[in-house]
DSSP file (Angstrom, degrees, kcal/mol; ACC not computed):
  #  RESIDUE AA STRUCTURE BP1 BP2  ACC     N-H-->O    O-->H-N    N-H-->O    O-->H-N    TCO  KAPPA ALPHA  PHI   PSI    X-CA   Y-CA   Z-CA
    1    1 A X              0   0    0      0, 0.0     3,-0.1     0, 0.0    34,-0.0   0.000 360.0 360.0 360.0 161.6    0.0    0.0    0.0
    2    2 A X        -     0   0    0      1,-0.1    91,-0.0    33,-0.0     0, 0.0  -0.294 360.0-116.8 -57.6 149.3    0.7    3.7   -0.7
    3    3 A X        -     0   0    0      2,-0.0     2,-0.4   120,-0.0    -1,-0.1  -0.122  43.9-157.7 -47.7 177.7    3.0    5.5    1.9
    4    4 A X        -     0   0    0      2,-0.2   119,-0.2    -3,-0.1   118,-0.1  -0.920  31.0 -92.6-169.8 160.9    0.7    8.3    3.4
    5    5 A X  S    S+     0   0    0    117,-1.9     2,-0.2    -2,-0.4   118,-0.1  -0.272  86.5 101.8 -81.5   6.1    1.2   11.2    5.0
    6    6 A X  S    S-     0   0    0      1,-0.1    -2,-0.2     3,-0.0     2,-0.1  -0.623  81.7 -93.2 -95.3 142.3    1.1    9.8    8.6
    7    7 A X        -     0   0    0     -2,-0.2    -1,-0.1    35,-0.1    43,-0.0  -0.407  65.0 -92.2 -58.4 147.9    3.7    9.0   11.3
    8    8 A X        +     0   0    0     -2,-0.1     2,-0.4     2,-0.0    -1,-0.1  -0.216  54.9 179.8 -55.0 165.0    4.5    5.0   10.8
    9    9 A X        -     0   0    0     -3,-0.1     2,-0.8     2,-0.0    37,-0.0  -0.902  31.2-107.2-174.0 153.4    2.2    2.8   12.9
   10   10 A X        +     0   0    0     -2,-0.4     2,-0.5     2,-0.0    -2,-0.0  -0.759  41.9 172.4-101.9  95.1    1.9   -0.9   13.4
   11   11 A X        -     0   0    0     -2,-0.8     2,-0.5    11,-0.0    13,-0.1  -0.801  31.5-117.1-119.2 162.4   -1.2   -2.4   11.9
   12   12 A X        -     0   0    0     -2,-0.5    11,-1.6    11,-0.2     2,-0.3  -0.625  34.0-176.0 -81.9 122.3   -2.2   -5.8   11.5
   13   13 A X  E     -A   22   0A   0     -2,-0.5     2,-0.2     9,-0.2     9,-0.2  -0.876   2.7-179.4-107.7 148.4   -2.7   -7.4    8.0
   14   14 A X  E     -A   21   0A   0      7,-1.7     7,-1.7    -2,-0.3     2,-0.3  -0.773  26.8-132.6-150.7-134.6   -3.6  -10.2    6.8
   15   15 A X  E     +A   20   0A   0      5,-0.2     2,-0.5    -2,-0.2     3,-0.3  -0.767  25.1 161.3-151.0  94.1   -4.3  -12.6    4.2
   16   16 A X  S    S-     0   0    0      3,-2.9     4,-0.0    -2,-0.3    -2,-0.0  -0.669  76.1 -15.7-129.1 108.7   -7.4  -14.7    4.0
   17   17 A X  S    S-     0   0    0     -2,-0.5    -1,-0.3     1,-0.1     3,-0.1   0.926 123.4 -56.1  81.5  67.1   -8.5  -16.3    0.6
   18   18 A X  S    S+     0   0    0     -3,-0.3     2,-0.3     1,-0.1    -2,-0.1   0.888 117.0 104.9  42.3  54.0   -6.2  -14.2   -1.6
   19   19 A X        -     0   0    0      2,-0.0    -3,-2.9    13,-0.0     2,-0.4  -0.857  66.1-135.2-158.7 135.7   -7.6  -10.9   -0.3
   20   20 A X  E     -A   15   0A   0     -2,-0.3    13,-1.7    13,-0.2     2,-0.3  -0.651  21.9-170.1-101.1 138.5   -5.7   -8.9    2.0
   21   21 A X  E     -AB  14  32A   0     -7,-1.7    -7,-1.7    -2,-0.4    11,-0.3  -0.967  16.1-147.4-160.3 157.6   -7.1   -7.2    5.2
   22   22 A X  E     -AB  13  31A   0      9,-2.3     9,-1.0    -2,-0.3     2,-0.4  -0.253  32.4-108.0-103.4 179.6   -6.0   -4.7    7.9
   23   23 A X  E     - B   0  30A   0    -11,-1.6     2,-0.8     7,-0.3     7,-0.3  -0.923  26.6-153.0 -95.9 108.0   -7.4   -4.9   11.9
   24   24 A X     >  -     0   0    0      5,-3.0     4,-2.4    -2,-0.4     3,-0.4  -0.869   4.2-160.7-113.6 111.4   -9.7   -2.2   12.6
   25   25 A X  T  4 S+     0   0    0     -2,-0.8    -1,-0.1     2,-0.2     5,-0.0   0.359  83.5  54.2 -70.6  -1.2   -9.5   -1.5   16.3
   26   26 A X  T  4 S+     0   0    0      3,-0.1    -1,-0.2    29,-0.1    32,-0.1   0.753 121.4  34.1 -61.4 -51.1  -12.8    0.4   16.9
   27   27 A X  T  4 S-     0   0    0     -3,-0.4    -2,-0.2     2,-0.2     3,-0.1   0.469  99.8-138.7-107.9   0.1  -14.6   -2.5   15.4
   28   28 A X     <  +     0   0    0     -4,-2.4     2,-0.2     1,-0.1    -3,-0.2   0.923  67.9  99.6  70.8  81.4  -12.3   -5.0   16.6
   29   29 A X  S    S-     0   0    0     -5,-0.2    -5,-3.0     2,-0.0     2,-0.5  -0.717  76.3-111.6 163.6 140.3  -12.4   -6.9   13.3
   30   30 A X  E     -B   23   0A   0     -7,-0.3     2,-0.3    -2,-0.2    -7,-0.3  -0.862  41.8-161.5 -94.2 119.4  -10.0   -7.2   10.1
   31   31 A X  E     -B   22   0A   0     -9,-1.0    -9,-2.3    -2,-0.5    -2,-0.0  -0.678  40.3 -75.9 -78.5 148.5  -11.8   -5.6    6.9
   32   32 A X  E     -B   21   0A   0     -2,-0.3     2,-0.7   -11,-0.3   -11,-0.2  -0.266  53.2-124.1 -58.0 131.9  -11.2   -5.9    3.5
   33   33 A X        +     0   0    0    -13,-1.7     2,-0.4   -19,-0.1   -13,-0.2  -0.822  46.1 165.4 -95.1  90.7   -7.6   -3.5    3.0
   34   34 A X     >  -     0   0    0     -2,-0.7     4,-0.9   -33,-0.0     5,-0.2  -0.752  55.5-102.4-111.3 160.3   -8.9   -0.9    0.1
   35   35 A X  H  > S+     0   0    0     -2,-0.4    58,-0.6     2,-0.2     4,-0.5   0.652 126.9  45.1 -53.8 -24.5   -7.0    2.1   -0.6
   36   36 A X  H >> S+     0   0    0      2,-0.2     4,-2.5    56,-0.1     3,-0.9   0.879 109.2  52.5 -90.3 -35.0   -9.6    4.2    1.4
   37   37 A X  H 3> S+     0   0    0      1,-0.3     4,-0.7     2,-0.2    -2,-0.2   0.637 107.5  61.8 -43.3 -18.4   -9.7    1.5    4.3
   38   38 A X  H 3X S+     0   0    0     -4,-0.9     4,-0.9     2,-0.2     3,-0.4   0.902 108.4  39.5 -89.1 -59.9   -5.7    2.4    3.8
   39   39 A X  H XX S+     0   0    0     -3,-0.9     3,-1.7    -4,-0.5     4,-1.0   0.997 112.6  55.3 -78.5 -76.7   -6.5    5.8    4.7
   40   40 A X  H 3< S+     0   0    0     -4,-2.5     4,-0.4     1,-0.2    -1,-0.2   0.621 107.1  44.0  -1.9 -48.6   -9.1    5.2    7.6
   41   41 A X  H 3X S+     0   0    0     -4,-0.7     4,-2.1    -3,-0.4    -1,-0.2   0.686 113.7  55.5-111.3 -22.8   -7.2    2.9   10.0
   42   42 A X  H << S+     0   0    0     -3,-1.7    -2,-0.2    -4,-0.9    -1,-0.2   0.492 111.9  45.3 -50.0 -34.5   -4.1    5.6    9.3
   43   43 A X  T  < S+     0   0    0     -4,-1.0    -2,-0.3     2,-0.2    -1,-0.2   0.527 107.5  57.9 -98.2 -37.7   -6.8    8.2   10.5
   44   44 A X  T >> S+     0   0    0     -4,-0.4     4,-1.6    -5,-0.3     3,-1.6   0.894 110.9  39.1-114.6 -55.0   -7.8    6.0   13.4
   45   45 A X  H 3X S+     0   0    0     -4,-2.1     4,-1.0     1,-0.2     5,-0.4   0.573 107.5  54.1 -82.6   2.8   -3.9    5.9   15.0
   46   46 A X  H 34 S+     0   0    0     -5,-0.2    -1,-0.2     3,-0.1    -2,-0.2   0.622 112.6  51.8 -97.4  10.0   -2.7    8.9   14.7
   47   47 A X  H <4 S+     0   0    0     -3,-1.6     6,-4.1     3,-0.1    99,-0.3   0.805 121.1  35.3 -78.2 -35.2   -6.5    9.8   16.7
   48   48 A X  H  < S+     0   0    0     -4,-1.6     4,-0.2     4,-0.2    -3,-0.2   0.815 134.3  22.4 -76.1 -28.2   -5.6    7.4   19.3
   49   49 A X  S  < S+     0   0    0     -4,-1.0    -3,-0.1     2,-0.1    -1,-0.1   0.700 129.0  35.1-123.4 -23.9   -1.8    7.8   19.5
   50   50 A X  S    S+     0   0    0     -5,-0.4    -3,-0.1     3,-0.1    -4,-0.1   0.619 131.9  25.9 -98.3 -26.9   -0.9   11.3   18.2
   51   51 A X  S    S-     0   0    0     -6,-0.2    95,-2.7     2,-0.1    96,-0.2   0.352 101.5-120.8-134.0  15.3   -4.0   13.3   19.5
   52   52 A X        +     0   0    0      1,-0.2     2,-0.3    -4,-0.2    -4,-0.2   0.283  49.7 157.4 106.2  -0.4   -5.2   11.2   22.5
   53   53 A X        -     0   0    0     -6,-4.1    -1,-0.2     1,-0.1    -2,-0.1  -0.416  36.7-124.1 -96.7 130.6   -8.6   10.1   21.7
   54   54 A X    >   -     0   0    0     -2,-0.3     3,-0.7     1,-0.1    -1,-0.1  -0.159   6.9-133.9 -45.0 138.3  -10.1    7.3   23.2
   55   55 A X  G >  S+     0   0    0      1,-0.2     3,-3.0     2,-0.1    -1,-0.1   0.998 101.0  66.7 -43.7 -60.8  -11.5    4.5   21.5
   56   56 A X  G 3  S+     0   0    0      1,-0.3    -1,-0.2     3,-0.0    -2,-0.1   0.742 109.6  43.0 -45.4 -28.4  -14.8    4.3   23.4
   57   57 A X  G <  S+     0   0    0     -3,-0.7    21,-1.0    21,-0.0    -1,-0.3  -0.219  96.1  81.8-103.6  38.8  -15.7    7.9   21.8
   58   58 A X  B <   -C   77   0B   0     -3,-3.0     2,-0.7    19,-0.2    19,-0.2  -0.958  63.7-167.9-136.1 136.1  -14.6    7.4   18.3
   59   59 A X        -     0   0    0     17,-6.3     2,-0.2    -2,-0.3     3,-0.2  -0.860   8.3-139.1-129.5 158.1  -17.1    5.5   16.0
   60   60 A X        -     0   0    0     -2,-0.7    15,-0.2     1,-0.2    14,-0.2  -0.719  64.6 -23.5 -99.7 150.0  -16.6    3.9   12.3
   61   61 A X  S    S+     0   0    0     13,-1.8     2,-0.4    -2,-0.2    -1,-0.2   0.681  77.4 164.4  19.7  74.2  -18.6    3.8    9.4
   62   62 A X  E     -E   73   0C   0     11,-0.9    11,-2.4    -3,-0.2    -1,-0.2  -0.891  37.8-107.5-119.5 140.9  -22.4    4.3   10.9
   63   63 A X  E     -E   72   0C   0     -2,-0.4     2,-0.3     9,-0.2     9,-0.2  -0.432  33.9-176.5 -79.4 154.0  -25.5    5.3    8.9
   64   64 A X  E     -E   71   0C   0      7,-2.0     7,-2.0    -2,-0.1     2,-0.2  -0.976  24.2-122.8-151.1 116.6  -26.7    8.3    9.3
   65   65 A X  E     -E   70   0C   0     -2,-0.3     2,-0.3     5,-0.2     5,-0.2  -0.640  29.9-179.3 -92.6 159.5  -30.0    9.8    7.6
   66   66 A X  E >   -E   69   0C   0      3,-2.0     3,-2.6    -2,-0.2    42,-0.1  -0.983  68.3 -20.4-147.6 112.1  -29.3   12.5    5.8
   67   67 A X  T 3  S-     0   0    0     -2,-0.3     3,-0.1     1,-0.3    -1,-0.0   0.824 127.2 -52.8  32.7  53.2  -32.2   14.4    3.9
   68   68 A X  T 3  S+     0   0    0      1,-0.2    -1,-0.3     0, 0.0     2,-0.2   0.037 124.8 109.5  54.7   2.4  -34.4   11.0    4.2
   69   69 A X  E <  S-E   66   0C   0     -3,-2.6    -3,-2.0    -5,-0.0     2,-0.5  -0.660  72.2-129.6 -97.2 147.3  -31.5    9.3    2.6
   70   70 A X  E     +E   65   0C   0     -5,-0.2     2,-0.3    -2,-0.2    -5,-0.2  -0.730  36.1 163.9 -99.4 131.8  -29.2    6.9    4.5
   71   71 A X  E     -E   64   0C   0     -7,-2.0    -7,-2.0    -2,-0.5     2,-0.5  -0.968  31.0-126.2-146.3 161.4  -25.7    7.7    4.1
   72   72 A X  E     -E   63   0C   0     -2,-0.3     2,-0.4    -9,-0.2    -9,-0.2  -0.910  11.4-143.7-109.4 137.5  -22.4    6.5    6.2
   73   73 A X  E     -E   62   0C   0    -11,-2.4   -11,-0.9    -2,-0.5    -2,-0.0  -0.934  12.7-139.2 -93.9 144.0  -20.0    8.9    7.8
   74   74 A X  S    S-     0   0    0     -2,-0.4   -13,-1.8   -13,-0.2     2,-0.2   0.905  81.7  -6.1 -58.2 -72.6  -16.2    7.4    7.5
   75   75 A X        +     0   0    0    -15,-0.2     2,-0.2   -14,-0.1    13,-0.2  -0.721  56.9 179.7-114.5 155.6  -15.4    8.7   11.4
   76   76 A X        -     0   0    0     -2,-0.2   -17,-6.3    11,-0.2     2,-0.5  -0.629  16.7-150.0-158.5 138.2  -16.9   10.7   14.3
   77   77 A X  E     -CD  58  86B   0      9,-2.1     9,-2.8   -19,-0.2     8,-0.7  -0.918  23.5-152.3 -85.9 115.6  -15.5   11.6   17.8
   78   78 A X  E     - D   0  84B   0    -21,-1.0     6,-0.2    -2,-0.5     5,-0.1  -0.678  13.1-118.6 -99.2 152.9  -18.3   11.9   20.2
   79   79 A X        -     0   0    0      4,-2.5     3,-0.2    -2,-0.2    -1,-0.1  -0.153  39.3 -99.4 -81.6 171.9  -18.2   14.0   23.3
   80   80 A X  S    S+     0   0    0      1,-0.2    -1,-0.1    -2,-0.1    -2,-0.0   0.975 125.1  58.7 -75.3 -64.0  -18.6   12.2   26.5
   81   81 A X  S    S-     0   0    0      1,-0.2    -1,-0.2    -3,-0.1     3,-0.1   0.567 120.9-106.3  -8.3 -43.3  -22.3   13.5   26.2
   82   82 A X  S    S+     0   0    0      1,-0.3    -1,-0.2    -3,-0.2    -2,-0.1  -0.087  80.3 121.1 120.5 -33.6  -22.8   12.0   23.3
   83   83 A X        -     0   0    0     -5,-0.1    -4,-2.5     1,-0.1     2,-0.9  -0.006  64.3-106.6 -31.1 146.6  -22.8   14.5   20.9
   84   84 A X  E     +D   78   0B   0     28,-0.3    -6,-0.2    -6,-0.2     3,-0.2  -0.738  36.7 166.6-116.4 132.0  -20.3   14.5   18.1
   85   85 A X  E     +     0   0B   0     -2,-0.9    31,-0.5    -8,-0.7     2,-0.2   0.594  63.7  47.7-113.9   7.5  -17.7   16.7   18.1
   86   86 A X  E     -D   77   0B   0     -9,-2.8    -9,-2.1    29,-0.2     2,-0.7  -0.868  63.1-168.8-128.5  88.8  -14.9   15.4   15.1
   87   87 A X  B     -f  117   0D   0     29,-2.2    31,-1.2    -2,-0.2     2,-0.3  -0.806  11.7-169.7 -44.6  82.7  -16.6   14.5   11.6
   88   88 A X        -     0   0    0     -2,-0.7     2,-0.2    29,-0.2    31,-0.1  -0.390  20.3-172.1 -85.2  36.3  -14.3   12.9    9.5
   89   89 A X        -     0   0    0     -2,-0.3    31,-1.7     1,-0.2     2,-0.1  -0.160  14.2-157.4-148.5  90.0  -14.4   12.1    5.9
   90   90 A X  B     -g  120   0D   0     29,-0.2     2,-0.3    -2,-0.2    31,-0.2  -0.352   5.2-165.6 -83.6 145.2  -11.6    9.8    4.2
   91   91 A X        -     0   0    0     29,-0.5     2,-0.3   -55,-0.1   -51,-0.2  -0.717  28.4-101.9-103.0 164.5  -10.5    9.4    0.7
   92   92 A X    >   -     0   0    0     -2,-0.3     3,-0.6   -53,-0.1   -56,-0.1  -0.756  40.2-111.0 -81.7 148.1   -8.5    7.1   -1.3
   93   93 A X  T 3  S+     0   0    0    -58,-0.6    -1,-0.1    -2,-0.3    28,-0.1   0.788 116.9  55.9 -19.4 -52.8   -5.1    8.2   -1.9
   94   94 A X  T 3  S+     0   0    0      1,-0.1     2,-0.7     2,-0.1    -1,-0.2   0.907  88.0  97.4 -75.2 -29.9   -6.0    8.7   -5.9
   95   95 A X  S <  S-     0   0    0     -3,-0.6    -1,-0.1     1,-0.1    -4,-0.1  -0.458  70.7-144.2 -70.9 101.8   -8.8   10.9   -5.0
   96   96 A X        -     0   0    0     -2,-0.7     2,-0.9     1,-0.1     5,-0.1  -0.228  26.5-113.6 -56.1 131.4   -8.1   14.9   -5.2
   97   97 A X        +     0   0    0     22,-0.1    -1,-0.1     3,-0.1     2,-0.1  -0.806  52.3 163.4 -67.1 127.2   -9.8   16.9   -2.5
   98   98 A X        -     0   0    0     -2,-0.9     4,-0.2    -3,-0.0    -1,-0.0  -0.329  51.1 -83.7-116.6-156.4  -12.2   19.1   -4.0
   99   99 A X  S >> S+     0   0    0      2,-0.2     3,-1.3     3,-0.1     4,-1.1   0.861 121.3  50.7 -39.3 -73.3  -15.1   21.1   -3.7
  100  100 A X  H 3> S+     0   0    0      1,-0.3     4,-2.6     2,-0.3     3,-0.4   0.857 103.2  57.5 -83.5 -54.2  -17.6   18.6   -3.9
  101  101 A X  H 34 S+     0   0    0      1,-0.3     4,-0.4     2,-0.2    -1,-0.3   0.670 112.9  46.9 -79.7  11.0  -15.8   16.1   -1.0
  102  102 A X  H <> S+     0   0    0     -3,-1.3     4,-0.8    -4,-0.2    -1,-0.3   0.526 110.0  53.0 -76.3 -29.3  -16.3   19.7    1.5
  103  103 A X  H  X S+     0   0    0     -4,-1.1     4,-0.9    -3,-0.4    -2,-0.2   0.939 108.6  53.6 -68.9 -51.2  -19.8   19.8    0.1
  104  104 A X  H >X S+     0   0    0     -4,-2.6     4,-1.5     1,-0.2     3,-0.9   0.852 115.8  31.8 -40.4 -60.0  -20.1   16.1    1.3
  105  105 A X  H 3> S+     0   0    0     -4,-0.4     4,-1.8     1,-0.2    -1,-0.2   0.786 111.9  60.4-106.5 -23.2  -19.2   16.3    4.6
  106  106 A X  H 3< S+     0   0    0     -4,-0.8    -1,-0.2     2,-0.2    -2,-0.2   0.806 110.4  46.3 -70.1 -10.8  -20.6   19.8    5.2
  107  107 A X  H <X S+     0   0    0     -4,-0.9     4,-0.5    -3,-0.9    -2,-0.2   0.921 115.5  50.2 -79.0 -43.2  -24.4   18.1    4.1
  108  108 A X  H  X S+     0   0    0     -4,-1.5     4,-0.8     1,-0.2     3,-0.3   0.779 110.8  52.4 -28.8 -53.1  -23.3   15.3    6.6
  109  109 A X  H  X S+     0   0    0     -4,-1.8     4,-0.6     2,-0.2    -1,-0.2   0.408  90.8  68.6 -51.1 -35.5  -22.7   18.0    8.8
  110  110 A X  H  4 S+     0   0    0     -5,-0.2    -1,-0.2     1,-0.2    -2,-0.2   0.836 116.5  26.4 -85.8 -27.3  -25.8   20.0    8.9
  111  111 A X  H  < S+     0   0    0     -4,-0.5    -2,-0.2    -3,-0.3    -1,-0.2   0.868 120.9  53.4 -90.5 -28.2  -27.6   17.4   10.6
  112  112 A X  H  < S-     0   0    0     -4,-0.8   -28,-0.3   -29,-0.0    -3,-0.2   0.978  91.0-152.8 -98.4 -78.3  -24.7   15.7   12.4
  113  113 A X     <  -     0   0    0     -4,-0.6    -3,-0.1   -30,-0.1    -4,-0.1   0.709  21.4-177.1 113.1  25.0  -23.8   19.3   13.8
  114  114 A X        -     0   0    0      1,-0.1   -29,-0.2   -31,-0.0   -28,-0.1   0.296  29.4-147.8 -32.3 158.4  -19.7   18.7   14.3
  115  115 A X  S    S+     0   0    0      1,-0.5    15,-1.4    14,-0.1     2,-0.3   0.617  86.8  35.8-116.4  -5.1  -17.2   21.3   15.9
  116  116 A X  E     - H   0 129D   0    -31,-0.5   -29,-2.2    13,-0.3    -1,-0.5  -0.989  67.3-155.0-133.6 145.4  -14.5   20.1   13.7
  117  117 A X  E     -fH  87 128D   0     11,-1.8    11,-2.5    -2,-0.3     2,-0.7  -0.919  10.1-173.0-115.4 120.7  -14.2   18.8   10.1
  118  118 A X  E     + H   0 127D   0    -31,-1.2     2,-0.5    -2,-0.3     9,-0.2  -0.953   7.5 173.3-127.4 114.3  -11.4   16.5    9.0
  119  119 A X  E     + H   0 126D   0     -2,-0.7     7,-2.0     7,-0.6     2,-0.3  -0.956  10.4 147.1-127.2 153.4  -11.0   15.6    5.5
  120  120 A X  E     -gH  90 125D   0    -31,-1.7   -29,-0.5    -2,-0.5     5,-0.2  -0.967  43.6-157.2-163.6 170.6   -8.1   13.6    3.9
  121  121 A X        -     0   0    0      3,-1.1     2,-0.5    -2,-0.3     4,-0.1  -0.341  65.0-103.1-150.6  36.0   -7.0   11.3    1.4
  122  122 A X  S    S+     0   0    0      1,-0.2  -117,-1.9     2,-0.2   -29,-0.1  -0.043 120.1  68.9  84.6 -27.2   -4.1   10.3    3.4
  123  123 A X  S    S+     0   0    0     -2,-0.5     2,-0.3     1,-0.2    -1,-0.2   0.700 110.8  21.7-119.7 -56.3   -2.0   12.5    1.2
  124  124 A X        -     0   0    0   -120,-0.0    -3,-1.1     2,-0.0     2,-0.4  -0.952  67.9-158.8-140.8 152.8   -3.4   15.8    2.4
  125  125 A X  E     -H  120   0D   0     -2,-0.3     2,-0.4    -5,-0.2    -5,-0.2  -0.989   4.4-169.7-141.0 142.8   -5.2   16.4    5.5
  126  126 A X  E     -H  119   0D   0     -7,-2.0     2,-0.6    -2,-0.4    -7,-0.6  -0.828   8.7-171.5-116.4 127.1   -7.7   19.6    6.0
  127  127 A X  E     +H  118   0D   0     13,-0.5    13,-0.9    -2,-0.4     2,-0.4  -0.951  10.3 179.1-136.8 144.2   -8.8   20.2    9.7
  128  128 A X  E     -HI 117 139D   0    -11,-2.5   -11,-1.8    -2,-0.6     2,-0.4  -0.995  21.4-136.3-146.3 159.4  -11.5   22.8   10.3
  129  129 A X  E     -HI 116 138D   0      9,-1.0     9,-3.1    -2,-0.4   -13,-0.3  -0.979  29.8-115.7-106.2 118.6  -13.7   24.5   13.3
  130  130 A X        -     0   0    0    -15,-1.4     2,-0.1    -2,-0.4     3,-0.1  -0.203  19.5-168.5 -30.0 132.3  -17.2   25.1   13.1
  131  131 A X    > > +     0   0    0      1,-0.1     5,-2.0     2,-0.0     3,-1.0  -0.605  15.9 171.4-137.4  83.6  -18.2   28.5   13.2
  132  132 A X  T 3 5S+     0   0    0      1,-0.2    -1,-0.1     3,-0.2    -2,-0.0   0.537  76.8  54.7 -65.8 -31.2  -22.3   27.8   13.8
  133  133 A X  T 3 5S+     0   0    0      1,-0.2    -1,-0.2    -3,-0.1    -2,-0.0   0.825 119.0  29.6 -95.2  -1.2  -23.1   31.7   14.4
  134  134 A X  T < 5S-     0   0    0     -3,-1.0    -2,-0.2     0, 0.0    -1,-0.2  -0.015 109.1-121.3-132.0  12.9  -21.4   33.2   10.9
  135  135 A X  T   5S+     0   0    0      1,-0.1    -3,-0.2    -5,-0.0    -5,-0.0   0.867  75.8 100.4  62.8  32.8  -22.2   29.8    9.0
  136  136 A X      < -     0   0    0     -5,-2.0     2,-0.1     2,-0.0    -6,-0.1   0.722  64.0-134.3-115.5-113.7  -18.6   29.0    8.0
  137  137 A X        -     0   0    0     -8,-0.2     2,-0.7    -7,-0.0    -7,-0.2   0.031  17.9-134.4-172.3 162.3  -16.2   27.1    9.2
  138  138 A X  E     -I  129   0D   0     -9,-3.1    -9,-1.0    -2,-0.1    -2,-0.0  -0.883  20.3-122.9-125.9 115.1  -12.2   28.1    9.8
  139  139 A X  E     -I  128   0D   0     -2,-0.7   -11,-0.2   -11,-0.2     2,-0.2  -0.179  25.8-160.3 -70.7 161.0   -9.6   26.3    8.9
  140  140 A X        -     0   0    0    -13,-0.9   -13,-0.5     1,-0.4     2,-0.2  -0.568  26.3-128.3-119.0 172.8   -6.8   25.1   11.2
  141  141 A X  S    S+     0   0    0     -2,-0.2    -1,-0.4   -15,-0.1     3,-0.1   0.676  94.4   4.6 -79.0-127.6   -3.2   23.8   11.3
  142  142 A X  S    S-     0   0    0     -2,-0.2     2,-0.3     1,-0.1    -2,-0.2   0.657  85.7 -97.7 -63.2 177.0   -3.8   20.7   13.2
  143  143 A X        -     0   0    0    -16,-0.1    -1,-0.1    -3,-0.1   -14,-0.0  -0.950  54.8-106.7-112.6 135.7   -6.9   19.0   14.5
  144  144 A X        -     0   0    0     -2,-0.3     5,-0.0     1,-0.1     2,-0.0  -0.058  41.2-114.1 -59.6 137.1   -7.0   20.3   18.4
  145  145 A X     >  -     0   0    0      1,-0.1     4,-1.0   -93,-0.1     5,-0.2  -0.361  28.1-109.2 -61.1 161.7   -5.8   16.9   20.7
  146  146 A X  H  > S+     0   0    0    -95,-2.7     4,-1.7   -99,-0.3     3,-0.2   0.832 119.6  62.7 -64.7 -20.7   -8.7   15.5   23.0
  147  147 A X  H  >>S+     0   0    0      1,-0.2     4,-2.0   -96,-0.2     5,-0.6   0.933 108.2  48.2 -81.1 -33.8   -7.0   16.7   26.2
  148  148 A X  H  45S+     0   0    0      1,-0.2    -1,-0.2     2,-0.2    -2,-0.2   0.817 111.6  48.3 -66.1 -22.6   -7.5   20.4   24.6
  149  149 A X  H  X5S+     0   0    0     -4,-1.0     4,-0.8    -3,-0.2    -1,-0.2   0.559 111.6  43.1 -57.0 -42.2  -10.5   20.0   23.8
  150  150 A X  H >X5S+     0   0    0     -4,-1.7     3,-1.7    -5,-0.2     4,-0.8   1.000 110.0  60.4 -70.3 -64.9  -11.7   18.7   26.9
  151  151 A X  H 3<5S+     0   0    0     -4,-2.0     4,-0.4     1,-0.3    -3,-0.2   0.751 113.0  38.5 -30.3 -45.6   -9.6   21.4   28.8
  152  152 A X  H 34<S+     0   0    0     -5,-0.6    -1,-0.3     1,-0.2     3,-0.2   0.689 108.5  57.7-101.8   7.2  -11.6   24.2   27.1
  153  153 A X  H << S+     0   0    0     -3,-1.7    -1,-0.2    -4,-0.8    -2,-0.2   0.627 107.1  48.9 -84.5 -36.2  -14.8   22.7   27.1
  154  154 A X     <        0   0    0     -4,-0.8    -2,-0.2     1,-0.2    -3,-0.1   0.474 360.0 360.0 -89.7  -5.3  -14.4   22.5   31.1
  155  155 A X              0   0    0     -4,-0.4    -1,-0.2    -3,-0.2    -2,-0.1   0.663 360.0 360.0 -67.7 360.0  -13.3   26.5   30.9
């Protein structure tokens, strides 16, 4: 698989009936190893190991209706409340961020009701803040760790 844009990490492949598949440790289960899946589980330690977030508040690929339509979001980090407070929205590698994949996770969004937006394609990584009263959202450097988030949430 492609290199990616990530610090190195150890995930588990393997190989069962000539189709190769990685260990996804949210859903505690190996999935079929696609180029976005690539990107995903890439997404999924550097939340847990680089930016602190627990498993028990990060959940994978769950339907979501979305103008009467069922759609899946890639990530979300829920607050201990329950609320979700990280959206996340993976590409494959070959897939250019555009227009269209901010349009995507901002429709997601409008019901969902994030405070931060992460999109990537492994390659290139976008972090944004919710700006709810001017309709916007503002990009960042980084996406904020959990303990900083938690910390200003408790201000």
């Amino acid at each position: 698989m492609q290199k990616l844009n990530f610090p190195s990490f150890d995930l588990r492949l393997k190989n069962s009936e000539n189709k190769l598949a990685i260990f996804d440790v949210i859903r505690k289960k190996f999935v079929l190893l696609t180029p976005e899946e690539w990107v995903r589980q890439h997404v999924i330690h550097f939340l847990i190991i680089e930016k602190n977030y627990p498993t028990s508040l990060i959940s994978v690929e769950k339907v979501v209706k979305i103008n009467g339509m069922n759609k899946r979001y890639d990530i979300a980090i829920f607050k201990p409340n329950g609320t979700i407070d990280v959206l996340i929205e993976c590409k494959a590698p070959e897939v250019n961020i555009t227009q269209d994949t901010f349009d995507q996770i901002a429709r997601y969004n409008f019901q969902l009701r994030a405070n931060y937006l992460f999109v990537t394609n492994g390659l290139n990584h976008y972090y944004c803040q919710m700006d709810y009263d001017e309709m916007r959202y503002v990009f960042l450097k980084t996406l904020p760790s959990y303990q900083r988030i938690s910390n200003k949430e408790q201000q």
